[in-house]
C-alpha positions, 0 to 999 in steps of 0.5 A: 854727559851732564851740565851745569848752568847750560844754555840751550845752544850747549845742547843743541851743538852737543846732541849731534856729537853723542852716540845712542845711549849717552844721556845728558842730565843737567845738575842733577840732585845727590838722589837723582845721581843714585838712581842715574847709577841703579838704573844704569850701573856704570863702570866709572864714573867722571864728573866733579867734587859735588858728585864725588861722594855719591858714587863713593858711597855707592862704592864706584870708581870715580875720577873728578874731572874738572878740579884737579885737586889730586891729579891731572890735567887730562888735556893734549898727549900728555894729559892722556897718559896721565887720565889713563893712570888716573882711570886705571888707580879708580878701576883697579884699586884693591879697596874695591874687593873689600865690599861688593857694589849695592847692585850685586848684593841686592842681586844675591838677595833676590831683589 
C-alpha cells in the first residue's frame, strides 16, 4: 500500500490492518518503484496516473486506481464487478504474450 502527503496518524491506524508482507512506501521515486517490482515481482500492480508508466514500461498489468479517467469507480457492490473486469482486462490481455516480463528474460540469461 502507499501514501502520498500522509500523516503520522495515517500510518499508525493503517499498520494494524495489514497482513505480513504488505509493504507501505510513502511517494516513492519513478526508480524506486523499478526496484519495488525487481525485488518483489508483483502480479499486478494498482496505483495511480503518476506510477501508471513505470510499471508499463516494465511490461505489468496495472490498473490506475484512484483517477477514473478509463473505468471504475470501484466503490460498493456494483463497483466490484466493475474492479473485477477491470483486474481481468489488466491480467489477461493478449499484449502480455508479445513480450516476456524483464525478470523472466534475465532469468534465461543467467542473471
Amino acid at each position: 500500500t502507499g501514501y502520498e502527503f500522509a500523516h503520522k496518524d495515517d500510518y499508525t491506524r493503517s499498520y494494524p490492518e495489514l497482513k505480513q508482507g504488505v509493504v507501505i512506501y510513502d511517494d516513492p521515486s519513478a526508480y524506486e518503484l523499478e526496484e519495488f517490482a525487481r525485488r518483489l515481482k508483483p502480479d499486478l500492480m494498482g496505483a495511480g496516473v503518476k506510477e501508471k508508466y513505470v510499471f508499463h514500461k516494465m511490461g505489468l498489468p496495472f490498473r490506475q486506481m484512484h483517477s477514473w479517467d478509463y473505468s471504475g469507480p470501484y466503490h460498493g457492490v456494483d463497483g466490484f464487478a466493475v474492479f473485477a473486469r477491470d483486474m481481468d482486462i489488466a491480467i489477461n490481455s493478449p499484449t502480455w504474450n508479445l513480450f516476456q516480463a524483464p525478470w523472466s528474460t534475465a532469468a534465461k540469461h543467467g542473471a
